[in-house]
C-alpha positions in Angstrom: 332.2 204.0 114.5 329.7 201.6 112.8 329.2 203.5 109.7 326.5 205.8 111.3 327.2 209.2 109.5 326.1 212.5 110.8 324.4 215.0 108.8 326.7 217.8 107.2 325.8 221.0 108.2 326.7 223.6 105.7 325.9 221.1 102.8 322.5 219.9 101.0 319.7 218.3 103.2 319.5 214.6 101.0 316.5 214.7 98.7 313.9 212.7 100.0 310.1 212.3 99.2 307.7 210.3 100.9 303.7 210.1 100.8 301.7 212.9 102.1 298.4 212.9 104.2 295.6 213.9 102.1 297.3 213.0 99.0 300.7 213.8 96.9 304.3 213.7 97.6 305.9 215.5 100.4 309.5 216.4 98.8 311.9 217.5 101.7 315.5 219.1 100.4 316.7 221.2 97.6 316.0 224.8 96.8 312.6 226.1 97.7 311.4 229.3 98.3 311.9 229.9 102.2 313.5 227.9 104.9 312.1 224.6 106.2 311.6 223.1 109.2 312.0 219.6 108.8 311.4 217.1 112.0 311.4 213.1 111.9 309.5 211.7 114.9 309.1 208.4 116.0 305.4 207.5 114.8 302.2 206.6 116.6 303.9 204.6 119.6 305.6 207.9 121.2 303.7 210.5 123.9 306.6 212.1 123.8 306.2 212.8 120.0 302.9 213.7 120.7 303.5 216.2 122.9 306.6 217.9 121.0 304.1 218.3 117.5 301.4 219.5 119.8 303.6 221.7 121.0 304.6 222.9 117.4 300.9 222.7 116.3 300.5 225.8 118.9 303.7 227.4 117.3 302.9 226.7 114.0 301.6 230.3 113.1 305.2 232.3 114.7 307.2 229.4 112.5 305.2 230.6 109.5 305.9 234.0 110.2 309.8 233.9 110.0 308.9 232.5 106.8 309.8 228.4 107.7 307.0 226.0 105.9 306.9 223.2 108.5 307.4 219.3 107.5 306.4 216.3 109.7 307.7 212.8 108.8 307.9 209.3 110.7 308.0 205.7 109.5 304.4 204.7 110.3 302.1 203.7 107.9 299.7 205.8 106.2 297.1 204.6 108.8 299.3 204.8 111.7 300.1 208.4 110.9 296.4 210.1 110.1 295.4 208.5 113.4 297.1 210.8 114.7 296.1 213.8 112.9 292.6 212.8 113.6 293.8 212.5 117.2 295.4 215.6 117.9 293.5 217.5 114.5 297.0 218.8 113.6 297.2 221.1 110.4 300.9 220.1 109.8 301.8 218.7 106.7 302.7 215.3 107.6 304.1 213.1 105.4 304.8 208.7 106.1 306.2 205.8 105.0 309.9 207.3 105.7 312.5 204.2 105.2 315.5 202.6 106.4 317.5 203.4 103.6 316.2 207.0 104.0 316.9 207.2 107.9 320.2 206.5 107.4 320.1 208.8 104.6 319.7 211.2 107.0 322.3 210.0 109.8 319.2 208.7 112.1 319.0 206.5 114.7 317.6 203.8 113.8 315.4 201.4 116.7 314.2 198.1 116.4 310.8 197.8 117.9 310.0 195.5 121.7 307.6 193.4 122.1 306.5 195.4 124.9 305.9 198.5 122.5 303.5 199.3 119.9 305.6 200.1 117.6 305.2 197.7 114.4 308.8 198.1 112.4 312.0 199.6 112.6 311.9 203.6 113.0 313.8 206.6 113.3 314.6 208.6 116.5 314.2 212.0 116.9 315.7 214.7 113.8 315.4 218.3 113.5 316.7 220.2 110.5 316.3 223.6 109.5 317.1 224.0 106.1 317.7 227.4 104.3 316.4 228.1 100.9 319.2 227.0 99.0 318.5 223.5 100.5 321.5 223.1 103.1 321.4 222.5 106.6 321.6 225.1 108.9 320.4 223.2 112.5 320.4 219.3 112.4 319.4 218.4 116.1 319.6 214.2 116.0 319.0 212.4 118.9 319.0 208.7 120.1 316.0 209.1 122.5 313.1 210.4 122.4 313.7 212.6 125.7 316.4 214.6 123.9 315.2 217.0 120.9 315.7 221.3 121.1 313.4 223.3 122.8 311.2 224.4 120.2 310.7 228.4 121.5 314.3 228.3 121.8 315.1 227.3 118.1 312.7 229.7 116.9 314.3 232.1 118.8 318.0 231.1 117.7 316.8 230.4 114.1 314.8 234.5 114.0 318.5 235.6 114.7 320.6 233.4 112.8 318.3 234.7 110.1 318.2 238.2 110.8 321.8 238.6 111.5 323.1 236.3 108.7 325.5 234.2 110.4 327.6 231.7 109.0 327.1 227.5 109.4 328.0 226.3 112.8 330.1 223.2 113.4 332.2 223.1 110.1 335.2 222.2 111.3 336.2 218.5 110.4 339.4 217.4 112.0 
């Protein structure tokens, strides 16, 4: 392995913070008064971003009502990232600026940006953590491509249950 460590489920999200649009610090990890739905996209460069927060944009009222707040980051700059917003006029707290240090933080991928790209610095690949109100994860979803992230009807689905049933972490074995 190269180092590269995968998030622990079962255990504390890290603590991270990182600039919010329209002002303030958006703090992901720790206790807070629901569950979270944290995701890490790529930034401004990726349709395929685009079209996963649009599709959560249209969800965001059902994730609201099984009581997740909803958390956007990526890498881009401040710019980069209310482009976007403007773009697409989402109402998701998105926050910017994520690190390096903070990716791998997280166990991300990490990408370096081609030339044929418009992608201006290193960024993270795909993450998707929910995160129970006690602060640890309960889902971490990472992926090396952006092709590859869960279904986000079917998480829902999965996390309503998970919730309502009160099932234990998932994938706790270490060998």
């Amino acid at each position: 392995m190269n180092g590269h460590s995968k998030p622990v489920v079962g255990a504390p999200l890290p603590t991270i913070s990182v600039p919010q649009l329209g002002g303030g610090t958006m703090n992901i990890g720790g206790p807070t008064q629901g569950w979270t739905l944290f995701i890490v996209y790529r930034g401004r460069h990726c349709g395929r971003c685009k079209n996963y927060l649009n599709t959560l944009e249209a969800m965001k009222a059902d994730w609201e009502k099984a009581g997740f707040a909803i958390k956007i980051v990526s890498g881009d700059t401040q710019e980069r990232a209310a482009s976007d917003v403007a773009e697409f006029k989402w109402s998701l707290d998105v926050g910017y600026g994520l690190t390096v240090p903070q990716m791998v933080e997280l166990g991300l991928y990490i990408t370096e940006p081609t030339n044929n790209g418009d992608a201006i610095a290193r960024f993270a690949e795909p993450g998707i953590f929910c995160i129970d109100p006690d602060g640890n994860i309960v889902v971490a979803a990472i992926s090396n491509a952006p092709s590859a992230r869960p279904d986000l009807v079917q998480l829902l689905d999965g996390m309503e249950f998970t919730i309502a049933n009160n099932l234990p972490f998932r994938g706790t074995v270490s060998t």
